[in-house]
C-alpha positions as CSV (number, residue, x, y, z in Angstrom):
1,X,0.0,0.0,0.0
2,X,2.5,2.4,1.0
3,X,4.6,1.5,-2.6
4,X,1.5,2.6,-4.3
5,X,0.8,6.0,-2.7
6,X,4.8,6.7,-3.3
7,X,3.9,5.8,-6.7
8,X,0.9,8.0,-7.0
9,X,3.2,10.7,-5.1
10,X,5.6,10.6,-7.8
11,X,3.7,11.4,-10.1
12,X,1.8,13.9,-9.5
13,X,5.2,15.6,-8.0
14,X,6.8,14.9,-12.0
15,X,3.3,16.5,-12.9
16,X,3.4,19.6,-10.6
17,X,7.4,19.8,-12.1
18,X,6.6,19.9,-15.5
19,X,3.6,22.2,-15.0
20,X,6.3,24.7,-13.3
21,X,8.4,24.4,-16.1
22,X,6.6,24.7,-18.7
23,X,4.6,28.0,-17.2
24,X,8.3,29.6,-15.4
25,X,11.2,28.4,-17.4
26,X,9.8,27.6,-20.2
27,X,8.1,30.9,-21.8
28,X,6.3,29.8,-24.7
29,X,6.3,33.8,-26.4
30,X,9.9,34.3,-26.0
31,X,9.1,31.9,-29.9
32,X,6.7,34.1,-30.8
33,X,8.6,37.2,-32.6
34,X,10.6,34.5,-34.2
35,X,7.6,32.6,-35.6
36,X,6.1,35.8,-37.0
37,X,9.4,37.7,-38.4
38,X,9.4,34.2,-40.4
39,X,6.1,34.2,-42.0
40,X,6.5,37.6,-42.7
41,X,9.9,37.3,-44.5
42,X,8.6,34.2,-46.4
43,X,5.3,35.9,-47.6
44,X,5.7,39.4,-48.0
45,X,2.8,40.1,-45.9
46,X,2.2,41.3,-42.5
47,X,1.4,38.9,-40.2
48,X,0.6,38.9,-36.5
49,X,-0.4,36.7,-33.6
50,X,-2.7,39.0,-31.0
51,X,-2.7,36.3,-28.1
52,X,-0.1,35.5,-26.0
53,X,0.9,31.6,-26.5
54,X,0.0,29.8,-23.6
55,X,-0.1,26.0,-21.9
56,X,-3.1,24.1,-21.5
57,X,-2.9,21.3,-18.9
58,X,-6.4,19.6,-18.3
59,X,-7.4,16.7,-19.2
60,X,-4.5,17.0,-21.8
61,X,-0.9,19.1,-21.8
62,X,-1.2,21.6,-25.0
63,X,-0.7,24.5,-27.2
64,X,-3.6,27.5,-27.2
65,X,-2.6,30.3,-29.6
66,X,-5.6,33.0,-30.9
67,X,-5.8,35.9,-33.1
68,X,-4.1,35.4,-36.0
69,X,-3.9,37.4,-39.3
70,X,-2.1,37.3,-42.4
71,X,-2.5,40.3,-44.6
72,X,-3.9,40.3,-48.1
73,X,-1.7,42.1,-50.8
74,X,-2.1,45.5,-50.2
75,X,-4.8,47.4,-52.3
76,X,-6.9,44.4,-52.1
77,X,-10.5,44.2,-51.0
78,X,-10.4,42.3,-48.0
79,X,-7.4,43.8,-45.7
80,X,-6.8,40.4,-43.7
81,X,-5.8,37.1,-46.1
82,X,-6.7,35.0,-43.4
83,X,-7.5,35.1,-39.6
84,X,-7.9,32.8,-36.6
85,X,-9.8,33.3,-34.0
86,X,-8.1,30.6,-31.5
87,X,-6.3,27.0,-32.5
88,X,-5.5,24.6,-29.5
89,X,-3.6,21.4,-29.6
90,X,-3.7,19.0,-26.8
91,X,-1.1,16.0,-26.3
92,X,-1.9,13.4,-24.1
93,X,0.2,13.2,-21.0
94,X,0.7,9.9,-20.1
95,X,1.5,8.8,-23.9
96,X,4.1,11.9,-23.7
97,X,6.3,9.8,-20.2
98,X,6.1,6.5,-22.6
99,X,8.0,9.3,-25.1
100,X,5.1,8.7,-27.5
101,X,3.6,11.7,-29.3
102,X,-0.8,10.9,-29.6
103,X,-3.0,14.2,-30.5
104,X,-5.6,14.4,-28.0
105,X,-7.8,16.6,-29.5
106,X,-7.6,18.9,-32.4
107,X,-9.7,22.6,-31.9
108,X,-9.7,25.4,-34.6
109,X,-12.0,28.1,-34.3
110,X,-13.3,31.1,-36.0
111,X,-11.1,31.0,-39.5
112,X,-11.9,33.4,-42.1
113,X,-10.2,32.7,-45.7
114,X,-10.3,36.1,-48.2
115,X,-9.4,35.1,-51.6
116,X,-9.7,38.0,-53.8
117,X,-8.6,37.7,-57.3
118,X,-8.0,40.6,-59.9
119,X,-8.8,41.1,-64.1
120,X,-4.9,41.9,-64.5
121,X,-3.9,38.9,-62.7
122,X,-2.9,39.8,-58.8
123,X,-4.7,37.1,-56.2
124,X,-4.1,36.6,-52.5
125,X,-2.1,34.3,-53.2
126,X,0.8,36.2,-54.9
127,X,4.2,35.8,-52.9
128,X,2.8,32.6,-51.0
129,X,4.7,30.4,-53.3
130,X,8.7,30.4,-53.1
131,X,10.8,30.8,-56.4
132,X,13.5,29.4,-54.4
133,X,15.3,25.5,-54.8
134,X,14.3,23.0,-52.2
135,X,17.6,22.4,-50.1
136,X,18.5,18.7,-51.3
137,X,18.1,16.5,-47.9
138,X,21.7,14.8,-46.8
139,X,21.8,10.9,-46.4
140,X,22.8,11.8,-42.9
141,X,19.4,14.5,-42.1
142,X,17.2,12.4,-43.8
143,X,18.5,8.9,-41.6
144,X,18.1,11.4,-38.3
145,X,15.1,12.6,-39.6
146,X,13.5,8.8,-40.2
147,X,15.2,7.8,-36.8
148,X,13.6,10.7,-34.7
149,X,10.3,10.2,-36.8
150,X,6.9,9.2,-35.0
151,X,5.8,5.8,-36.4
152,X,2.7,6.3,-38.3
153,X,1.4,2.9,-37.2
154,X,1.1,4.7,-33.8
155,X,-1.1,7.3,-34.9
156,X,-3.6,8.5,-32.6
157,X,-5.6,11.9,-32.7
158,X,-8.4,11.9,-29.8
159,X,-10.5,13.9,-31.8
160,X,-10.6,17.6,-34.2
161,X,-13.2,20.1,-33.8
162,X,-13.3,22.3,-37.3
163,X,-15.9,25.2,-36.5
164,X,-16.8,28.7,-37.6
165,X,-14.7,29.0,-41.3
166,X,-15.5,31.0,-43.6
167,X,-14.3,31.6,-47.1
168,X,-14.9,34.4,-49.2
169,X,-14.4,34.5,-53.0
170,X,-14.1,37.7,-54.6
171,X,-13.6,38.7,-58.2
172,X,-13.4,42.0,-59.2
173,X,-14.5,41.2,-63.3
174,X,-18.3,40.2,-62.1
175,X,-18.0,42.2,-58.8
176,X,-19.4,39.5,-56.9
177,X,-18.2,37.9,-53.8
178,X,-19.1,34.1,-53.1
179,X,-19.2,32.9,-49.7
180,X,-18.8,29.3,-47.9
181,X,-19.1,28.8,-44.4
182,X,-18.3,25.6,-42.5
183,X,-20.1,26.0,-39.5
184,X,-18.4,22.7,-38.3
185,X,-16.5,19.3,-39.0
186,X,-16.0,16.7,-36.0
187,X,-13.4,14.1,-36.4
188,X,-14.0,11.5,-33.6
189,X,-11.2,9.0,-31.9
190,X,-8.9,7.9,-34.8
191,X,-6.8,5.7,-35.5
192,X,-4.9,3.9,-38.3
193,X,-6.6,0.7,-39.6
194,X,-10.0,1.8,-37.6
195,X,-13.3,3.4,-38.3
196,X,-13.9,6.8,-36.8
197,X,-16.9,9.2,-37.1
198,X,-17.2,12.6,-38.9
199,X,-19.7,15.1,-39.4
200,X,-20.1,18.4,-41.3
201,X,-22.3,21.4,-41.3
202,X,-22.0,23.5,-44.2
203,X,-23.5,26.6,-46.6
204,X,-22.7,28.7,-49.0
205,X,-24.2,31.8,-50.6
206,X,-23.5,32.5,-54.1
207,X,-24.8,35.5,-56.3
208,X,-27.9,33.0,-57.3
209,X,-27.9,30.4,-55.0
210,X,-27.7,29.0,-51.2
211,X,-26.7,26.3,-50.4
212,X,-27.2,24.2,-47.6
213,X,-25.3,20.9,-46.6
214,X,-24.8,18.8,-43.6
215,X,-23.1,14.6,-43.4
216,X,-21.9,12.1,-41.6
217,X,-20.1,9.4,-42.1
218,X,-17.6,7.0,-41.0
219,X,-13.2,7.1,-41.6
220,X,-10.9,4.9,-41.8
221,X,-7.4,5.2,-43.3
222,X,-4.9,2.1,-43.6
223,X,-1.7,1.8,-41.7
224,X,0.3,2.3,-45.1
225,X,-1.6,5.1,-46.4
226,X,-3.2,3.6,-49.5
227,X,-6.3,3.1,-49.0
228,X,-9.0,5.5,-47.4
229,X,-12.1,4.3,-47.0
230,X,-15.5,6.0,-46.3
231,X,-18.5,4.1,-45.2
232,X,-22.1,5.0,-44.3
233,X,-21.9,8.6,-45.7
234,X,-25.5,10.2,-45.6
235,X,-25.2,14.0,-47.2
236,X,-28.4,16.2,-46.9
237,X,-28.7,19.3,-49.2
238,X,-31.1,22.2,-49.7
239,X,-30.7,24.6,-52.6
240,X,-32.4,27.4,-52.6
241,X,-32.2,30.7,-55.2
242,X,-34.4,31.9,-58.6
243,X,-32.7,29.9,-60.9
244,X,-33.7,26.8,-59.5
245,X,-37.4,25.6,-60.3
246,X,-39.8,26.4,-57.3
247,X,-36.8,28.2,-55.9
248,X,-36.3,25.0,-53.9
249,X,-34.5,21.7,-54.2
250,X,-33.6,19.0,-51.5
251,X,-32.0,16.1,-52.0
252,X,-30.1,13.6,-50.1
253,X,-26.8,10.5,-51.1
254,X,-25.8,7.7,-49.2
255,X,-22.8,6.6,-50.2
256,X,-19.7,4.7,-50.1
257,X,-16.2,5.7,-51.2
258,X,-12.9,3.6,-51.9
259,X,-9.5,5.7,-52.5
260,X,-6.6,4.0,-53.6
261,X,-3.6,6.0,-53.3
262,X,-1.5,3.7,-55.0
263,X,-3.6,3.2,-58.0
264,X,-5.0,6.6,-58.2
265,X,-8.3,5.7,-58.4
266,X,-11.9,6.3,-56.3
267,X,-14.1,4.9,-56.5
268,X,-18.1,6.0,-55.3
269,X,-20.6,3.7,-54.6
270,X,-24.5,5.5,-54.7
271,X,-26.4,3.3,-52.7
272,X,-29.2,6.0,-52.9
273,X,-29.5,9.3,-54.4
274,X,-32.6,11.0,-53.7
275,X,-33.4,14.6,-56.1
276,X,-37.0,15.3,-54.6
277,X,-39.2,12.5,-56.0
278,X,-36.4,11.1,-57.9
279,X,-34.6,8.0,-56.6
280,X,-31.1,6.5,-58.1
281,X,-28.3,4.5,-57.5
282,X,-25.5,3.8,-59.5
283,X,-21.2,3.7,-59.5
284,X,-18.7,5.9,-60.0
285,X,-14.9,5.2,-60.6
286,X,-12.1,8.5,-60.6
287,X,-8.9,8.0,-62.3
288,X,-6.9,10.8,-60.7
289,X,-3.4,10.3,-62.0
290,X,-3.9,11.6,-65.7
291,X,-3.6,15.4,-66.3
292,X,-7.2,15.1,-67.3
293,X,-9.3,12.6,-65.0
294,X,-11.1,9.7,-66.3
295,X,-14.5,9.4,-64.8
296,X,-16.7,6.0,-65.3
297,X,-19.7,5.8,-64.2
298,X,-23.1,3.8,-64.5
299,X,-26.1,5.5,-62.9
300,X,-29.5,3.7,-62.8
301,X,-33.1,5.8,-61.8
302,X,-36.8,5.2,-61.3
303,X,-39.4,7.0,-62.8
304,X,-38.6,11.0,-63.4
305,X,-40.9,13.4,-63.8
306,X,-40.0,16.9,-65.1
307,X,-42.8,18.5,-65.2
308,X,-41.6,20.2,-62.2
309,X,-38.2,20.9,-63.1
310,X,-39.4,23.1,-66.3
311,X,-40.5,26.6,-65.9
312,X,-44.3,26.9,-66.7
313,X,-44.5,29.1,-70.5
314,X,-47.5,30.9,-68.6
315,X,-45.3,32.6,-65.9
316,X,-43.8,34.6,-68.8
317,X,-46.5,34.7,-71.9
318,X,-47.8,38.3,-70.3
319,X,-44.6,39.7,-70.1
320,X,-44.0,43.5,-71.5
321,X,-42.3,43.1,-75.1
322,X,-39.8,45.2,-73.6
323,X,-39.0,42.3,-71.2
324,X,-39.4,40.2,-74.2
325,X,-36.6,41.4,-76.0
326,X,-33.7,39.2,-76.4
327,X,-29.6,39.9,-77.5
328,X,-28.5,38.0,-80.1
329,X,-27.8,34.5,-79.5
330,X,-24.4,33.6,-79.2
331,X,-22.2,30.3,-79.6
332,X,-22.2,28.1,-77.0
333,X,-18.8,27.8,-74.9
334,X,-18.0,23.8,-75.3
335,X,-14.6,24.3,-74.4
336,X,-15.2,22.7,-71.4
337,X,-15.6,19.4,-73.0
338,X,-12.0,19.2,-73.7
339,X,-11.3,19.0,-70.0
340,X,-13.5,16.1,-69.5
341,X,-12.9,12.5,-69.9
342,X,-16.3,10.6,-69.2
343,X,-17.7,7.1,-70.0
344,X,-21.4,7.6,-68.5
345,X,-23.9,4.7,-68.8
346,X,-27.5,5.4,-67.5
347,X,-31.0,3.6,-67.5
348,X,-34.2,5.4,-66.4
349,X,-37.8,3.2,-65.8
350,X,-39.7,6.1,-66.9
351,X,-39.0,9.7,-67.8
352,X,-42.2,12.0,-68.5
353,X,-41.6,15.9,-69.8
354,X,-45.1,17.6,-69.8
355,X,-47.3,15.3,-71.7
356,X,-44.7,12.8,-73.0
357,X,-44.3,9.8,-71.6
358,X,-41.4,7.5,-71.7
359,X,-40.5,4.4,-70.5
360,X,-37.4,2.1,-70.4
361,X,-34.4,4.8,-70.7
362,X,-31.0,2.6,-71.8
363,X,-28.1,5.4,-72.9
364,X,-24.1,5.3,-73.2
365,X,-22.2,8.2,-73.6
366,X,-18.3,9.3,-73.2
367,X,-16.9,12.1,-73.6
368,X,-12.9,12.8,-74.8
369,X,-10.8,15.2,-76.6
370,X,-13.6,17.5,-76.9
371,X,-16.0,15.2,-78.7
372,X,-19.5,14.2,-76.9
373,X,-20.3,11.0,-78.4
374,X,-24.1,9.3,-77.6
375,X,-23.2,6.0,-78.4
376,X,-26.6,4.6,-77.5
377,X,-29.6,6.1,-76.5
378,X,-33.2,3.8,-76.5
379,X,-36.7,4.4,-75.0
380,X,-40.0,3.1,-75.1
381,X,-42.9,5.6,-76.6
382,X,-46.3,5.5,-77.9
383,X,-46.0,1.6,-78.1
384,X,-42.9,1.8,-80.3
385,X,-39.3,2.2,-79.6
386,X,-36.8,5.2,-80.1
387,X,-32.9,4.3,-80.9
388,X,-30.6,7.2,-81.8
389,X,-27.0,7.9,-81.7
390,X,-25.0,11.4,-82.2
391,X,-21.8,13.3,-82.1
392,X,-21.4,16.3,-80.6
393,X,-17.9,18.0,-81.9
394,X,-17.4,20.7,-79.8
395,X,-13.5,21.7,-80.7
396,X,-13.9,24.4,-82.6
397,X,-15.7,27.8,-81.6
398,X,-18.6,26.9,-83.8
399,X,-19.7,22.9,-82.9
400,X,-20.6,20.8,-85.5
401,X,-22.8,17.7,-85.1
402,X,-24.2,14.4,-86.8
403,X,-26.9,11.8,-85.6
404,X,-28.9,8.8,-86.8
405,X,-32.4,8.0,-85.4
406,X,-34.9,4.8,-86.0
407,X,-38.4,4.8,-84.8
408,X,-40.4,1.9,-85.0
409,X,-44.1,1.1,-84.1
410,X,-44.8,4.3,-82.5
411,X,-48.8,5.5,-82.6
412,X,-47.8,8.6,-84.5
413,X,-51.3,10.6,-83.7
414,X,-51.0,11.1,-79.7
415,X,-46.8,11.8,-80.4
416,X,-48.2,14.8,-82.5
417,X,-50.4,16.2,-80.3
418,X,-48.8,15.8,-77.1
419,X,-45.1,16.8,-78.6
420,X,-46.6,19.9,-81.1
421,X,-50.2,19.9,-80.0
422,X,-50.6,18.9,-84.0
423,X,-53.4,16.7,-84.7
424,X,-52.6,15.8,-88.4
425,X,-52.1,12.2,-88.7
426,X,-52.5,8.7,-86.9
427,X,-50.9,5.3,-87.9
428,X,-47.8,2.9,-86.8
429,X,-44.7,4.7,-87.7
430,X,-41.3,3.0,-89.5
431,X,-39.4,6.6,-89.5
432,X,-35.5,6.6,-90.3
433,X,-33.1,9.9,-90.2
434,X,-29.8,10.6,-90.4
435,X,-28.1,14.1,-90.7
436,X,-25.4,16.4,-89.8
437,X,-24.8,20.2,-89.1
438,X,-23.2,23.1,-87.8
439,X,-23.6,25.5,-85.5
440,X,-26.2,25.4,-82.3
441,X,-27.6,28.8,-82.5
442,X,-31.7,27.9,-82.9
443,X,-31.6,29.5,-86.1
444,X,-28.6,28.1,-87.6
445,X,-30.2,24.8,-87.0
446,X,-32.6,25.1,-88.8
447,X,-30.8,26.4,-91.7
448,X,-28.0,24.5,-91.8
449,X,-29.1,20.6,-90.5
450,X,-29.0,18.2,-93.8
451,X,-30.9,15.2,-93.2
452,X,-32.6,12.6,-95.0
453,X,-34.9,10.2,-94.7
454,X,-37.8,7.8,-95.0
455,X,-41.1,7.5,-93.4
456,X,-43.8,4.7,-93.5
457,X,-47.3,4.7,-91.6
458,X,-49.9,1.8,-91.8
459,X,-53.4,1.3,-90.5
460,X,-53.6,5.5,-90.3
461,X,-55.5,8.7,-91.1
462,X,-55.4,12.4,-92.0
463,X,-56.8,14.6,-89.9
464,X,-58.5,17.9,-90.7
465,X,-59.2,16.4,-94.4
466,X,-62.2,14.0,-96.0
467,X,-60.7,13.3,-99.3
468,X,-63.6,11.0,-100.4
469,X,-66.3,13.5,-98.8
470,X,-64.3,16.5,-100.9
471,X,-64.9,14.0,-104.3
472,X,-68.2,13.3,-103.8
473,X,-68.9,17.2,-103.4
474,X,-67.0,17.7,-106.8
475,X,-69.3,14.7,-108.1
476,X,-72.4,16.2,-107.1
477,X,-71.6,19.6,-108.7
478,X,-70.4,18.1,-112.2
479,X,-73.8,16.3,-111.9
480,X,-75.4,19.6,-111.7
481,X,-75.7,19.8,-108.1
482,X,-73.8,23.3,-107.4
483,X,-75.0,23.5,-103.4
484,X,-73.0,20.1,-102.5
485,X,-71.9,20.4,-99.1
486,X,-69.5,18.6,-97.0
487,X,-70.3,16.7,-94.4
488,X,-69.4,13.8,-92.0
489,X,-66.0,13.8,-89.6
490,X,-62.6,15.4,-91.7
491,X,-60.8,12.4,-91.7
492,X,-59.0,10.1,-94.5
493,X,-58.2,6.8,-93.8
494,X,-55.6,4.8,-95.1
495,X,-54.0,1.7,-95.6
496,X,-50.5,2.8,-96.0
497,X,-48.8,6.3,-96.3
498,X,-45.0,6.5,-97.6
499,X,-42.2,7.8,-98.6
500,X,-38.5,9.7,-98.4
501,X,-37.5,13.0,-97.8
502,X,-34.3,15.3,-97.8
503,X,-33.4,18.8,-95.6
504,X,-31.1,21.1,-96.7
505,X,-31.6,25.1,-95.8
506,X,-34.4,25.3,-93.5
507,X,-36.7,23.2,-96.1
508,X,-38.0,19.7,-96.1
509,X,-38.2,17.9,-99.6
510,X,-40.8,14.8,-100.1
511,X,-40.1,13.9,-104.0
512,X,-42.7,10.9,-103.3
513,X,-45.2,10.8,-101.1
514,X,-48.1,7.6,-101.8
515,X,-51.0,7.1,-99.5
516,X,-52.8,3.9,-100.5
517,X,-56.4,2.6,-99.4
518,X,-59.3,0.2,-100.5
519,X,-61.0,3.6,-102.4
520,X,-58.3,6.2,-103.6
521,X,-54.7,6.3,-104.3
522,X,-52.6,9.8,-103.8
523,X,-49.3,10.5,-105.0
524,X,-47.2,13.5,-105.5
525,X,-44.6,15.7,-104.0
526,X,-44.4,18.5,-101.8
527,X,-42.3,20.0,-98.7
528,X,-42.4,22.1,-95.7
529,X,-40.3,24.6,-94.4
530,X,-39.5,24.8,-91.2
531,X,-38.3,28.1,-90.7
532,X,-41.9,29.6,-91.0
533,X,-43.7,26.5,-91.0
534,X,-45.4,26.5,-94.0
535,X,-46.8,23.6,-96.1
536,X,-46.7,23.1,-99.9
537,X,-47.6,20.3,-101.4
538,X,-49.3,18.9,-105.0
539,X,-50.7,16.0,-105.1
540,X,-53.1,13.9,-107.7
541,X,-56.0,11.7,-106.1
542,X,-57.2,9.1,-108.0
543,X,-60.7,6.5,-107.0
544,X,-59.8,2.9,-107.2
545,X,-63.1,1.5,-105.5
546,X,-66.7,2.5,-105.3
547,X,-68.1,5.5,-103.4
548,X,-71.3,3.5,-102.9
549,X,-71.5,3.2,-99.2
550,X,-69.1,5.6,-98.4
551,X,-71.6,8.3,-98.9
552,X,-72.1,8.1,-102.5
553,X,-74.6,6.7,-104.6
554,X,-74.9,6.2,-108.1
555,X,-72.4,5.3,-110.8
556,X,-68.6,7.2,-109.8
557,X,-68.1,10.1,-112.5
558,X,-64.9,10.7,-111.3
559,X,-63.4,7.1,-110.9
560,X,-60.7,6.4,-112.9
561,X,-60.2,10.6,-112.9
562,X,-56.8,12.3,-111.8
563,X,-58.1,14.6,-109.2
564,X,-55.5,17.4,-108.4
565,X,-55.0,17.6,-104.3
566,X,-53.3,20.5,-102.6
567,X,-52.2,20.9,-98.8
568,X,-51.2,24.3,-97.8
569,X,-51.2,26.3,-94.8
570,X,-48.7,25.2,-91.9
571,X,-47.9,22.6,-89.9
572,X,-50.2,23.9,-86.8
573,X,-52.9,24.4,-89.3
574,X,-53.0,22.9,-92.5
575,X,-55.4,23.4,-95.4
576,X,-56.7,21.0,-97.7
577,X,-58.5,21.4,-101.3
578,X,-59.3,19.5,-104.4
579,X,-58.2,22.1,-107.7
580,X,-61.4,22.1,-109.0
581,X,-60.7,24.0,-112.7
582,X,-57.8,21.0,-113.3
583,X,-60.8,18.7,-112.2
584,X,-63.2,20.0,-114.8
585,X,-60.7,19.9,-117.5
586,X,-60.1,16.2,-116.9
587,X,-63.2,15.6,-116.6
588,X,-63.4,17.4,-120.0
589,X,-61.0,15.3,-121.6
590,X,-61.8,12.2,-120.1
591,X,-65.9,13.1,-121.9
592,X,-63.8,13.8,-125.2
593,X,-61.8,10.8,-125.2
594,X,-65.0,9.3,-124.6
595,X,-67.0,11.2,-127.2
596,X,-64.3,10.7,-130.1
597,X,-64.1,7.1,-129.0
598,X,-67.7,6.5,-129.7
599,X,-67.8,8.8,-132.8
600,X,-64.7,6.4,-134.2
601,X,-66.5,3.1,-133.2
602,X,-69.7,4.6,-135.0
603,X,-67.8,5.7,-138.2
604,X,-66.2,2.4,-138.4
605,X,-69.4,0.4,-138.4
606,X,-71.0,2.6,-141.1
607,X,-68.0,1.9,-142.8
608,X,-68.7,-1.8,-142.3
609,X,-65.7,-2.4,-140.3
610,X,-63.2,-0.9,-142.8
């Protein structure tokens, strides 16, 4: 008993020694003009520590230094670079007799970051970086150096307290400053080869945009530094500013992530990502050790809805024309794309925009060397299918671009009216097109996209048109019946509608149109241009099969008749119309034929057959 209170005696006599020297003989500030006459001879700047230095003792032996600023160039917005409100280190005590160094806790408080940056060049960080060599290390320093040396296998750090940073970005050629604030990030008890807990608080306010952003998660590094590994990480995020639709968006990640310092590679595995109402999950791998990262990654959704992602036209159809008015569009800035290196697979169950819906979303695309590739993209629609690829070159200042699209068994009629509220035809579509272009100003499209194609529909109908209703009418008056009147639903059914077409310079070309039923045939040409929409096309109608219970009755004057057919008008609304003066000179022609005919046959039999 009495060994153990000399023991206990002992120590806390060592204790109370230390404590004396450390706070009498051992003056902490007689480093401090040293410390800052060094920062300011390697920087340039003033720099200045407010607090006196001083020793912390319970529960742990530390350092607690405070007020601390580093100047900014001067001139600059922001006076202060960076400040510090207080930093603490502790050491644990009992590790410290065993002569083993272990971070008991970590504490920084109250950091402010101000990074300005200048049109002409000047930052904060001018004179930071030293022009001079790095003093070649001797075989003798570095084997004192690795000798003296903590172990990292021993590595121990009780805990680090991150709170109160700010950053502030400011450029003077937008004026703007951005802001981030970490309101906190807790390290709990780590060690090598072990999990420890983290947490963040986060925001940031941007000229558009807040952002808010809080985690935690679980650590662990390996005992050779290779691997870091990050499990259980659950982000929360709120985004809030004008640009954003409904001015609001939360979303929330669980995820885990794999770093390999060795390789060079990280690799994130989504487990769930949640945008709203949208749900994910997916992989993505980081290739860090090229100049230009390669990212692979396969991301896999439910069913998206956009609706409420797009701005409603409503919101802005009774704006002043004044607010109306719009600059001249400009070339888009792809540059970026040379700066990427991407290989993105993604499948969707559903995707719906407004009135379109989609099902069964399959799409690979990379990106390299400036060039956006869609390698694959396929969806379900209207009961058919959708498969398109396209190249995206965007390496020059104007892009060019080229793509190929097959549609097959798509219900053409409800496409039409929900994609251009068009209600014009109806049928199974076969549709192939391929085409190229420069340019993605809206305009420029349009006139500079050649294309061509083919198109067949089966089992369909024209809308807005009655093409045997308009024949009969036309009957009825060549019978003598001039107050014929149409009647009965405008609609033409068919049996088959096809044919190929080519774009060049805003217009689309259709040398051959055919539309074939039980009762007429129609053939001719015709186009549309896009630019303004409009519709020009002549076509000749003939009857193969009987009015008679379509309407009609009596013998067909005009079967057998070329009936001239014109659609005009525009796409939103087209106009229909049989050329009635051509159909009264066929007509004509066809009673001449007919007349001389009979003349001939009556000649010859007077004749007696000679």
């Amino acid at each position: 008993m009495k060994f153990i209170k000399w023991s206990i005696a002992v120590v806390v006599s060592l204790f109370i020694l230390l404590i004396a020297y450390l706070t009498l003989i051992f003056d902490l500030n007689d480093f401090k003009p040293q410390i800052i006459d060094a920062v300011k001879q390697q920087t340039g700047r003033d720099f200045s520590i407010e607090q006196d230095l001083s020793w912390t003792f319970f529960p742990s032996i530390g350092i607690a230094l405070g007020d601390i600023k580093l100047a900014n160039p001067k001139g600059f917005k922001h006076p202060e670079m960076l400040s510090v409100k207080g930093v603490v280190a502790e050491v644990a005590l009992m590790p410290l007799l065993s002569k083993e160094v272990e971070v008991s806790q970590l504490n920084l408080d109250g950091l402010t970051l101000n990074l300005d940056s200048y049109s002409d060049g000047r930052s904060s960080f001018d004179g930071l970086t030293s022009s001079e060599p790095t003093k070649v290390q001797t075989q003798t320093d570095t084997a004192s150096s690795v000798d003296g040396s903590v172990q990292l296998s021993s590595l121990n750090v009780g805990g680090v307290a991150i709170t109160n940073t700010q950053i502030n970005l400011f450029d003077e050629a937008t004026g703007q400053t951005q802001t981030f604030t970490l309101e906190e990030l807790l390290l709990g008890e780590f060690s090598l080869d072990k999990l420890a807990t983290f947490s963040y608080k986060f925001s940031a306010n941007l000229p558009d945009l807040t952002v808010l952003s809080e985690g935690e998660g679980k650590i662990k590094v390996a005992s050779s530094l290779k691997q870091i590994s990050i499990n259980d990480f659950i982000i929360n995020n709120q985004l809030n500013g004008q640009a954003i639709p409904n001015q609001q968006l939360t979303n929330s990640l669980k995820l885990t992530v794999e770093v390999n310092t060795e390789t060079q590679q990280l690799v994130t595995k989504i487990d769930d990502l949640a945008v709203e109402d949208i749900k994910a999950s997916g992989e993505v791998k980081v290739s860090y050790g090229n100049k230009i990262p390669a990212i692979v990654a396969s991301m896999n959704f439910g069913d998206i809805n956009l609706d409420k992602w797009i701005p409603k036209s409503a919101e802005t159809a009774d704006k002043p024309a004044t607010e109306k008015t719009k600059s001249p569009e400009q070339e888009p800035d792809l540059s970026a794309l040379k700066t990427i290196d991407l290989n993105l697979a993604l499948t969707a169950k559903s995707i719906n925009v407004d009135k379109i819906k989609t099902t069964n979303w399959d799409m690979v695309l990379t990106i390299k060397n400036g060039i956006l590739d869609l390698n694959k993209l396929s969806a379900n629609l209207y009961q058919g299918q959708l498969m398109t690829k396209a190249k995206l070159d965007g390496r020059q200042k104007v892009a060019s671009y080229s793509f190929n699209t097959d549609i097959s068994g798509i219900q053409v009629r409800p496409l039409l009216i929900d994609v251009a509220e068009v209600d014009l035809l109806a049928g199974k579509t076969k549709f192939s097109v391929s085409g190229s272009g420069k340019s993605l100003i809206t305009d420029n499209i349009k006139r500079n996209l050649l294309a061509k194609g083919q198109f067949e529909v089966a089992d369909g109908a024209l809308y807005g048109v009655n093409i045997p209703q308009m024949i009969r009418d036309a009957q009825a008056k060549l019978s003598g019946d001039l107050n014929a009147a149409s009647s009965g639903e405008k609609k033409t059914d068919f049996t088959s509608l096809t044919g190929s077409f080519t774009m060049a310079k805003g217009e689309v070309n259709n040398p051959d149109l055919a539309m074939a039923s039980p009762l007429l045939r129609l053939g001719g040409k015709g186009g549309v241009n896009i630019i303004t929409e409009a519709i020009d096309y002549k076509l000749t109608t003939t009857l193969v099969g009987s009015l008679e219970g379509q309407g009609g009755s009596g013998k067909d004057a005009l079967k057998g008749v070329d009936i001239p057919f014109a659609i005009t008008g525009s796409m939103s609304e087209p106009k229909f119309a049989l050329d009635t003066a051509a159909l009264f000179d066929a007509k004509l022609k066809q009673e001449t034929d007919k007349a001389k005919d009979k003349l001939k046959d009556k000649l010859f039999k007077n004749l007696g057959g000679f």
